[in-house]
C-alpha positions as CSV (number, residue, x, y, z in Angstrom):
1,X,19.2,-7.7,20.4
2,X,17.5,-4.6,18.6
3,X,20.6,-1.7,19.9
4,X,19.9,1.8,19.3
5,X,22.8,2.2,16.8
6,X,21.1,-1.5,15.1
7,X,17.8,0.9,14.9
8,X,19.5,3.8,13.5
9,X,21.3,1.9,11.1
10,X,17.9,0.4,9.8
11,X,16.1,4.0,10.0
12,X,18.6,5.3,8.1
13,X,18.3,2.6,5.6
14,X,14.7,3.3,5.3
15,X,15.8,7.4,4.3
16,X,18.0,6.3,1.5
17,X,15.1,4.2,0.2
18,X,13.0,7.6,0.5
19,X,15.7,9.5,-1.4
20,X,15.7,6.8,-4.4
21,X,12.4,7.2,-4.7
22,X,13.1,10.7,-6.0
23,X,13.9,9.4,-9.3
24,X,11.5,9.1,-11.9
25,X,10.8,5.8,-13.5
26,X,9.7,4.9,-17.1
27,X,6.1,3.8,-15.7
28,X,6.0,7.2,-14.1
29,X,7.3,9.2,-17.3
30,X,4.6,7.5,-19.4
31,X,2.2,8.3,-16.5
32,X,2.8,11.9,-17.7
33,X,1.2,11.1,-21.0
34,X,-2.2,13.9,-21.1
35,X,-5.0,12.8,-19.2
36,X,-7.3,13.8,-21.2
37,X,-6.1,12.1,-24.3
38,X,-6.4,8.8,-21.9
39,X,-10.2,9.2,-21.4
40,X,-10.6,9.8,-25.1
41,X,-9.0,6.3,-25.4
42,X,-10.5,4.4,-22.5
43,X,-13.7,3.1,-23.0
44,X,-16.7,4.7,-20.8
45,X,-17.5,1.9,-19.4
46,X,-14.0,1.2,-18.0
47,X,-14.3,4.6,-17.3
48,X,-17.1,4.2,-15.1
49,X,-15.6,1.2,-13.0
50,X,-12.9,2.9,-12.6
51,X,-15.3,5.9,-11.1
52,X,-16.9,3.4,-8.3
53,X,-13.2,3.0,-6.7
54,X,-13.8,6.5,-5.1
55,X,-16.8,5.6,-3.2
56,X,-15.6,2.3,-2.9
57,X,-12.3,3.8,-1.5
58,X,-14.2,6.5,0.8
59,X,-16.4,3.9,2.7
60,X,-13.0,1.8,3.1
61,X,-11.3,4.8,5.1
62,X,-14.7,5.4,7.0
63,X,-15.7,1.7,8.1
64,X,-13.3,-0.8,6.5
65,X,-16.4,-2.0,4.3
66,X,-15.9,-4.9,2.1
67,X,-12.4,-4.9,2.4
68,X,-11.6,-5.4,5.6
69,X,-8.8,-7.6,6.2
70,X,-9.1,-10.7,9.1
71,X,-6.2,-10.9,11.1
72,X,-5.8,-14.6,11.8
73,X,-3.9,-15.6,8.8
74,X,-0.9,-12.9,9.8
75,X,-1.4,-13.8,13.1
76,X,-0.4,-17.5,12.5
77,X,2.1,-16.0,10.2
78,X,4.0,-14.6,13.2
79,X,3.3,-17.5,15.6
80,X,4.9,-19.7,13.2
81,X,8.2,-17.1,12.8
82,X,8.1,-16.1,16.7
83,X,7.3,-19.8,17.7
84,X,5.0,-18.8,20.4
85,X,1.0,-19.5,21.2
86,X,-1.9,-17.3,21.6
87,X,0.1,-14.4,20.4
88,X,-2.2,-11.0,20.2
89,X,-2.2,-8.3,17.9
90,X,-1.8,-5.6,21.0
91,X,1.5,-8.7,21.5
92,X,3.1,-8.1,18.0
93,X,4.3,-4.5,18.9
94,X,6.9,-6.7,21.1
95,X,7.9,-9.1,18.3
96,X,11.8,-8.2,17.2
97,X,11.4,-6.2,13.8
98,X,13.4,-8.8,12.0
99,X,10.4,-11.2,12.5
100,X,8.0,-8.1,11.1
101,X,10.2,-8.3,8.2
102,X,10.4,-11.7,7.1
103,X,6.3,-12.2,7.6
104,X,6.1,-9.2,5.6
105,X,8.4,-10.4,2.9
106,X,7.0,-13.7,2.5
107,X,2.9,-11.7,2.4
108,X,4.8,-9.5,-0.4
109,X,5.9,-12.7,-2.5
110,X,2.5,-14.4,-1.9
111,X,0.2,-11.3,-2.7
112,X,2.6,-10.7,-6.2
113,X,1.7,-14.0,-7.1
114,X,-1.8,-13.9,-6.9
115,X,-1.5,-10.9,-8.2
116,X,0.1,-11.9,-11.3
117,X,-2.1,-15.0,-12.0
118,X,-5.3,-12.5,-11.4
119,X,-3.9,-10.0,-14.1
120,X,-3.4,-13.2,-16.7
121,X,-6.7,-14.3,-16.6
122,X,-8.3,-11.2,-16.7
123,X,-5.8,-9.7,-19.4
124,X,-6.6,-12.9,-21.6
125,X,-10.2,-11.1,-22.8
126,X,-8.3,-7.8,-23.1
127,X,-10.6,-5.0,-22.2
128,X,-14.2,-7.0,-22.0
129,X,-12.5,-8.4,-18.9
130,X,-10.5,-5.8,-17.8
131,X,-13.9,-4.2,-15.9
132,X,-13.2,-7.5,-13.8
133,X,-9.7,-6.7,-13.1
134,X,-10.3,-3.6,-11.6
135,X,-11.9,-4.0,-8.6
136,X,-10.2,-7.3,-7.5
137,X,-6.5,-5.7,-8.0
138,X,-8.1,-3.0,-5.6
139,X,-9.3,-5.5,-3.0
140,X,-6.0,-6.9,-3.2
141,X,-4.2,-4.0,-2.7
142,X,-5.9,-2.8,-0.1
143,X,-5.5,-6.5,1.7
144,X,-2.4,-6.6,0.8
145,X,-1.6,-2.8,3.3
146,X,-3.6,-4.1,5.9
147,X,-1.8,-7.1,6.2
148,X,1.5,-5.7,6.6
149,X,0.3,-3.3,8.7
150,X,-0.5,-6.1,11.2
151,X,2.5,-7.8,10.4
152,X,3.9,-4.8,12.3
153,X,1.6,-4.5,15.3
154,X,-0.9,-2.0,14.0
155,X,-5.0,-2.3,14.0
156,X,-6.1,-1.6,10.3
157,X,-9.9,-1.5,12.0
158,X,-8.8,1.9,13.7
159,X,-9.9,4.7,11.0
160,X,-6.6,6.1,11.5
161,X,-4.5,3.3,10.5
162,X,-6.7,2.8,7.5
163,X,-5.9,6.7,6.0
164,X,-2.1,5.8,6.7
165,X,-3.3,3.0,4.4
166,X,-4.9,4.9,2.2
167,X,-1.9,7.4,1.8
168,X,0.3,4.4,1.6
169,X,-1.8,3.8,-1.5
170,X,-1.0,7.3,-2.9
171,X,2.3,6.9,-2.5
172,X,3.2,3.8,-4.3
173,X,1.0,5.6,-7.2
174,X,2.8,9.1,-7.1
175,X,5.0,11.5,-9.1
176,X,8.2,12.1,-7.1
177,X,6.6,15.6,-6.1
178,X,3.6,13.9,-4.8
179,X,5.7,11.5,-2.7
180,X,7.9,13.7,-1.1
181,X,4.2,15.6,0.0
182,X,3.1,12.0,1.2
183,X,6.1,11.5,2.9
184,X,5.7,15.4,5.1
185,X,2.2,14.5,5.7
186,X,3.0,11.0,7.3
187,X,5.6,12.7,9.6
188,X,3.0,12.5,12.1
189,X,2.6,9.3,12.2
190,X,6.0,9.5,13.1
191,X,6.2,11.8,15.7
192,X,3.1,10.5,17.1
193,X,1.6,13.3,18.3
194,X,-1.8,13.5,19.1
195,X,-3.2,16.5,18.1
196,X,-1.0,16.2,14.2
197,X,-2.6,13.0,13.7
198,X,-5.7,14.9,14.2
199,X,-4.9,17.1,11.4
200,X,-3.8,13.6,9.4
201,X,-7.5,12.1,9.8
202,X,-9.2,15.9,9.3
203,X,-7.7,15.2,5.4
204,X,-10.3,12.9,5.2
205,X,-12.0,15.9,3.7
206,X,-9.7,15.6,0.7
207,X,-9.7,11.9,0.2
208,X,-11.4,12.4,-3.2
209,X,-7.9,14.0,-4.1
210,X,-5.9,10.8,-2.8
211,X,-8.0,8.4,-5.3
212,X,-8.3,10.9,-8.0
213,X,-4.5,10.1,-8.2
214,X,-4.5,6.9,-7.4
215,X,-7.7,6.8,-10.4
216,X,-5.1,8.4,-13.3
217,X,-1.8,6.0,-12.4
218,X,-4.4,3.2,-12.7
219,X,-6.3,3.9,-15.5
220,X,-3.4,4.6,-17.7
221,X,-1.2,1.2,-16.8
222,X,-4.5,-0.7,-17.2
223,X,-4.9,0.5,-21.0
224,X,-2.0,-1.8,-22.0
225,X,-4.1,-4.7,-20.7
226,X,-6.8,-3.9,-23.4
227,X,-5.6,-6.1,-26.2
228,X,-6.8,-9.9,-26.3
229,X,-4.2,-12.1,-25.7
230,X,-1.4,-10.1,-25.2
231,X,-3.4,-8.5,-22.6
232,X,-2.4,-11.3,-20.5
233,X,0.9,-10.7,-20.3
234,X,0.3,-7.3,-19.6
235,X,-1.8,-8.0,-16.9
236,X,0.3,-10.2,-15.5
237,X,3.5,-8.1,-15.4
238,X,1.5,-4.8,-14.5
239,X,-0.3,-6.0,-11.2
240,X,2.5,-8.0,-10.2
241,X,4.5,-4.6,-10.4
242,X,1.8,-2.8,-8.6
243,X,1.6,-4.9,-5.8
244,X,5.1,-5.3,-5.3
245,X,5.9,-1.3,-5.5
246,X,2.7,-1.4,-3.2
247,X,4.2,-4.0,-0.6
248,X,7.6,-2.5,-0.4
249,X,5.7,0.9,0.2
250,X,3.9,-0.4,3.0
251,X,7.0,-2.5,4.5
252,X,9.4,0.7,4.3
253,X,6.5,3.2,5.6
254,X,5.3,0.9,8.5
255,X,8.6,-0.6,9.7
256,X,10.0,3.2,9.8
257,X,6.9,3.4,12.5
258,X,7.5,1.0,14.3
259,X,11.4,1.9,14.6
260,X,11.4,5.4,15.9
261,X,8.6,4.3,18.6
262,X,11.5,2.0,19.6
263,X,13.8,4.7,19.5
264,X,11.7,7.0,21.0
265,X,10.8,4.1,23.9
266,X,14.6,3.5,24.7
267,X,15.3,7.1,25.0
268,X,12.3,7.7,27.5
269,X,13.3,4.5,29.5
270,X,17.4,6.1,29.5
């Protein structure tokens, strides 16, 4: 039985999680490393792939493109956990959030591990493979958001969901100062108000800005996948960190959603 004080006690669970990302991380202290001594070392080539992930990104938040996500396999997912039939995405909202949890825990363990085989083989070439790399951990990622975002009863083919997506992206990719911006922007989501998350898709404008970042925190963790061989492990310890920063991102972000519409529901039903 989800209680309001069992709610708040998880909300405010997810605000301490907020406030310990506030602390900065060797990854992100290395990420502070001169940008423009990174380009001198990163071959134009990788470079250039690295380039296509901003109009690969922007046709993502406009139509879903290449990487939109099918439903069923989280759909079975929470069958299996809810042990019900013919369950509906527009039917999840209902689920209990414990179930949202443990279908998104067990998409975060299986999307690391694909994600850590991926960055072995394609670290094993060092950089003539790396170009390979780059737009698979990027599919995967993206996957990887939309799936959880299901997993908590929310349509990643609306455009809306897909630029909470796309800042939940950001986010797992910022500086402290950046997240605590990401975090004031998704506030909206939040609140659900109609005419904010208006303002939240009009930053479509500036979605170059989102991947810019998102380009720089890449690029530099890829260049330690650039060496033959011991590219592999690299690779392999790299995108499984990304994805998992990435899942727990999304899990914290979407289940904080779907909690204060609870909240909100049992107040209006009081």
């Amino acid at each position: 039985m989800e209680t309001k004080d069992w709610l708040e006690g998880e909300l405010l669970k997810i605000e301490e999680w907020e406030q310990d990302q506030k602390g900065l991380w060797f990854w992100e202290k290395l990420g502070r490393l001169p940008f423009k001594l990174l380009d001198k070392l990163t071959p134009a080539f990788i470079q250039k792939k690295i380039g296509v992930l901003l109009d690969e990104l922007g046709q993502y938040v406009q139509t879903g493109g290449q990487y939109l996500t099918q439903e069923q396999v989280v759909m079975k997912k929470l069958q299996k956990h809810a042990q019900t039939d013919n369950l509906e995405l527009t039917d999840v909202a209902t689920l209990p959030i414990e179930t949202m949890d443990a279908v998104s825990q067990d998409l975060k363990t299986s999307r690391s591990q694909v994600a850590t085989v991926q960055g072995a083989t394609t670290g094993f070439g060092g950089v003539f493979t790396l170009a390979i790399d780059i737009p698979v951990i990027l599919g995967l990622s993206l996957k990887t958001l939309q799936e959880i975002a299901i997993a908590y009863g929310y349509d990643p083919k609306q455009r809306e969901e897909r630029v909470f997506i796309i800042k939940c992206l950001q986010f797992s990719s910022s500086d402290v100062v950046g997240k605590e911006a990401i975090l004031n922007e998704l506030s909206s989501y939040y609140k659900r108000d109609k005419e904010t998350n208006k303002e939240v898709i009009s930053q479509l404008q500036g979605w170059r800005e989102v991947v810019y970042t998102y380009r720089d925190q890449f690029g530099w963790k890829k260049l330690l996948q650039m060496v033959p061989i011991a590219g592999m492990v690299f690779g392999a310890l790299t995108n499984r960190s990304m994805i998992n920063d990435l899942s727990e991102a999304g899990m914290m972000l979407y289940r904080k959603r779907r909690i204060l519409e609870r909240l909100e529901h049992n107040e209006e039903a009081i």
